[in-house]
C-alpha positions in Angstrom: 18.0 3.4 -28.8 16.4 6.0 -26.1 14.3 3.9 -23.2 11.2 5.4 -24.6 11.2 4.9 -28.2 11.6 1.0 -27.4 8.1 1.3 -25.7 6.7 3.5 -28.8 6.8 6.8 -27.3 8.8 10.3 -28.9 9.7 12.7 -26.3 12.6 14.7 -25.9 16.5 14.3 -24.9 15.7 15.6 -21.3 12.7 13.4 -20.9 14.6 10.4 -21.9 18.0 11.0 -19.8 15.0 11.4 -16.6 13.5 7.7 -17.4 17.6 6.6 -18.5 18.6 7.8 -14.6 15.8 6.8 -13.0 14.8 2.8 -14.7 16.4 1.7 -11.4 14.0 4.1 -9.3 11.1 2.0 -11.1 12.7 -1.5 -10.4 13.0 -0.3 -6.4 9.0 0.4 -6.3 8.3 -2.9 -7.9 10.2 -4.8 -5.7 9.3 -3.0 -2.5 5.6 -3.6 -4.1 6.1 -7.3 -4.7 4.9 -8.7 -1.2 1.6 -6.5 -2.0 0.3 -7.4 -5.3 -1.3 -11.1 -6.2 1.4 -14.0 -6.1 -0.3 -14.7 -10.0 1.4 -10.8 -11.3 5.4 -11.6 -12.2 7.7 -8.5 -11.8 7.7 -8.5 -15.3 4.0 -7.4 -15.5 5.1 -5.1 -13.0 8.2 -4.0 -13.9 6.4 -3.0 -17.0 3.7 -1.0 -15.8 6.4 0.7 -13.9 7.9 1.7 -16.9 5.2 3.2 -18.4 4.7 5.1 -14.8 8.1 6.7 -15.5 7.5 7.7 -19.0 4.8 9.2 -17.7 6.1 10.9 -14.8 9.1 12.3 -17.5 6.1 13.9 -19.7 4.3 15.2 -16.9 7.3 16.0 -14.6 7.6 20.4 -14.1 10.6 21.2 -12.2 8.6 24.8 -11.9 5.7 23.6 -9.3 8.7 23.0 -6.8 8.3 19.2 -6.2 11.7 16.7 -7.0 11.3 14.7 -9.6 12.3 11.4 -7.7 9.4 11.7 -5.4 7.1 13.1 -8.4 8.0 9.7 -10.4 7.4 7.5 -7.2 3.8 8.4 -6.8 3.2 7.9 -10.8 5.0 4.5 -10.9 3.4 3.2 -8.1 0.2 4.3 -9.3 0.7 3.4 -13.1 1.3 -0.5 -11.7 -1.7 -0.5 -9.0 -3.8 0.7 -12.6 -2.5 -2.3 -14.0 -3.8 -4.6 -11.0 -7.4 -3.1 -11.1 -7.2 -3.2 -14.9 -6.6 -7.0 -14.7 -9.3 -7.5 -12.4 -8.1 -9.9 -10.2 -10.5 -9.8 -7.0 -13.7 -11.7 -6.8 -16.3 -9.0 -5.6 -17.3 -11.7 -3.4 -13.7 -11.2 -1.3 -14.2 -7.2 -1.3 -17.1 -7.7 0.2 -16.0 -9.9 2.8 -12.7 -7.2 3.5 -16.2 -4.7 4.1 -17.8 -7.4 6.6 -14.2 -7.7 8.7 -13.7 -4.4 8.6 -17.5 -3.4 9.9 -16.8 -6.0 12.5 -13.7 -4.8 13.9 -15.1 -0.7 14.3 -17.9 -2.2 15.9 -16.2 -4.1 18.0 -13.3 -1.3 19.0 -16.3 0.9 19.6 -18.2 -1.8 21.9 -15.0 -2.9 23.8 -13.2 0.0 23.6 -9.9 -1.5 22.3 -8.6 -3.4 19.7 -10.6 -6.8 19.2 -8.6 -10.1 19.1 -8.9 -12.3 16.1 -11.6 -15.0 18.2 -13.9 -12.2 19.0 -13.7 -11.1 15.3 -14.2 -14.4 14.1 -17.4 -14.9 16.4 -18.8 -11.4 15.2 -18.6 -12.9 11.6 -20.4 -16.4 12.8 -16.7 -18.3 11.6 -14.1 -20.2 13.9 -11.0 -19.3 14.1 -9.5 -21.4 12.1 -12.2 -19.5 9.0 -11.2 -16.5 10.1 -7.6 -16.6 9.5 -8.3 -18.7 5.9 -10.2 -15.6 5.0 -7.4 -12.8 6.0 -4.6 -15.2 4.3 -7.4 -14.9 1.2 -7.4 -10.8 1.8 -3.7 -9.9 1.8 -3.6 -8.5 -1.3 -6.8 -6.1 -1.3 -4.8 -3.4 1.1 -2.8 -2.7 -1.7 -5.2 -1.1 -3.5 -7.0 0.8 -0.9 -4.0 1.7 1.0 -2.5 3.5 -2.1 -5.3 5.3 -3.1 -4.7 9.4 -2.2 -6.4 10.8 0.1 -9.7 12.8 -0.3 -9.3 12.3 -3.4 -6.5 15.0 -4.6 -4.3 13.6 -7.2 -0.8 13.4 -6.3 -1.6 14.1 -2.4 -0.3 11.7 0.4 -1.4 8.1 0.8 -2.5 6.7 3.4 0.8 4.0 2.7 2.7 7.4 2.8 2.2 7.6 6.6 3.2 3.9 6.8 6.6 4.5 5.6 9.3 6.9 5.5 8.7 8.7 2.0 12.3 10.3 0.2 11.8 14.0 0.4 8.2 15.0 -0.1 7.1 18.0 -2.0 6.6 21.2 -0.4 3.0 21.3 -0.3 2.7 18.1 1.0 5.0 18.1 4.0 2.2 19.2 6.3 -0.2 16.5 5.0 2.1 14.2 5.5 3.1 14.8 8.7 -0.3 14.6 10.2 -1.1 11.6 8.3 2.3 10.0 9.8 1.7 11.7 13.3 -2.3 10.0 13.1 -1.0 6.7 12.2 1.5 6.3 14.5 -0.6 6.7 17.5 -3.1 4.4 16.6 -0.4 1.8 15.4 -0.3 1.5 20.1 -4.4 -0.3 19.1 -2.1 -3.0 18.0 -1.2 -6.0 18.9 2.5 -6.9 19.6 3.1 -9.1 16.9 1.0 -6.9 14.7 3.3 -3.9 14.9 6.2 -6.0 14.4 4.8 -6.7 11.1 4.2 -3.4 9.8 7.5 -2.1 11.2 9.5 -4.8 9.3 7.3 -4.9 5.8 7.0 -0.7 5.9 9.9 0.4 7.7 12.4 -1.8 7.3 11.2 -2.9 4.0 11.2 -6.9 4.4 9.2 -9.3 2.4 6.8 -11.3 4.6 8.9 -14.2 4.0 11.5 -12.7 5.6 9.6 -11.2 8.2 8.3 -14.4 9.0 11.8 -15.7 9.1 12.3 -13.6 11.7 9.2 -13.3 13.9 10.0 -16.9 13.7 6.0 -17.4 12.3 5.1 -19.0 9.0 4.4 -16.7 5.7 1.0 -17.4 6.0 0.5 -16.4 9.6 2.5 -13.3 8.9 0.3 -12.3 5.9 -2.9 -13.1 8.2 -1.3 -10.9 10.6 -0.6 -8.4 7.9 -4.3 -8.1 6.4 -5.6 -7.9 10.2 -3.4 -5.1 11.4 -4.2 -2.9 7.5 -8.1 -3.5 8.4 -7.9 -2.6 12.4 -5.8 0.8 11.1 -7.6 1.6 8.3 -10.8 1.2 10.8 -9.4 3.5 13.4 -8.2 6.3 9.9 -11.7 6.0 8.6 -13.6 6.8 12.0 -11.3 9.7 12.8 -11.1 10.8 9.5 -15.1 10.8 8.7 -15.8 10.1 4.9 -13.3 11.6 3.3 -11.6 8.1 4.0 
């Protein structure tokens, strides 16, 4: 039976041989997704929103606007499984507003100090110990994910700011210069970092690790890694947002 008639949907012969070739495209984005999404969502839930991502991509997909459809699937599988997240609703507004609080504390701190604050000084802007501090950014690993994937300014199918993070497969034409800035932006403020900080986003972005494994071998527990995680995503996205006015 064609891959998308077992998930209810008719479409034709050269739509289902794209989702038969690319099912293992889909499995790739939800395991590089895994370390980013609540611990509560199994791949399954994921694996299946990807799914439905693909058969979407396939529908949409028009080899005429120029772009490859690998890279044109990516964005809509990715997206169709961050949809699933939101729809499930699984952040307490009280947390997002929190994420707003660190992340008001660290611009105004950058802007006070004139560098990247450490995590005491953060923690004594917010009125917690350090110890409350870093229970709070274990309790925020998961909201970048959202944010981070979201396009920027708005245009659907643009770059991400995640897209500047990483190395993305072959971009589409029109998006190569966006891109490039984006990257180029990103990876001078990645230097407002702190050692250990860059190591984490080098080895959960660029090489791909799981921060289990990247705690393995920073020699650090997972939970300091993921601490270290949320705090390096906040002080960037900071730094993005103030060069990049409100479009961000």
């Amino acid at each position: 039976m064609p891959v998308a008639l077992q998930y209810g949907l008719e479409i034709g012969p050269d739509r289902d041989r794209l989702i038969r070739v690319h099912q293992s495209l889909a499995a790739r984005v939800v395991d590089r997704m895994m370390t980013h999404v609540p611990a509560w969502m199994s791949r399954d839930d994921m694996l299946s929103a990807a799914m439905a991502g693909l058969m979407d991509a396939a529908n949409r997909y028009d080899a005429g606007q120029g772009a490859q459809f690998r890279t044109f699937a990516e964005k809509r599988i990715r997206g169709a499984v961050l949809d699933e997240v939101r729809r499930m609703d699984w952040c307490p507004r009280s947390l997002r507003t929190d994420q707003s609080r660190v992340t008001r504390a660290v611009a105004e701190l950058e802007n006070e100090l004139g560098r990247s604050p450490k995590e005491r000084e953060v923690a004594d802007r917010l009125g917690l110990n350090l110890q409350e501090y870093q229970d709070l950014l274990s309790r925020m690993s998961h909201l970048g994910c959202v944010s981070l994937e979201e396009t920027i300014r708005g245009r659907e199918g643009g770059a991400t700011f995640l897209d500047g993070l990483k190395d993305g497969n072959a971009p589409c034409p029109e998006q190569v210069l966006e891109q490039h800035d984006l990257t180029r932006e990103l990876a001078g403020h990645l230097d407002s970092l702190t050692e250990k900080e860059r190591l984490v986003v080098a080895m959960v972005y660029y090489e791909e690790l799981s921060q289990k494994e990247a705690a393995e071998v920073l020699g650090l527990t997972p939970g300091r890694v993921s601490q270290l995680h949320s705090q390096a995503l906040i002080k960037l996205r900071s730094r993005m947002k103030a060069s990049g006015g409100e479009s961000w």
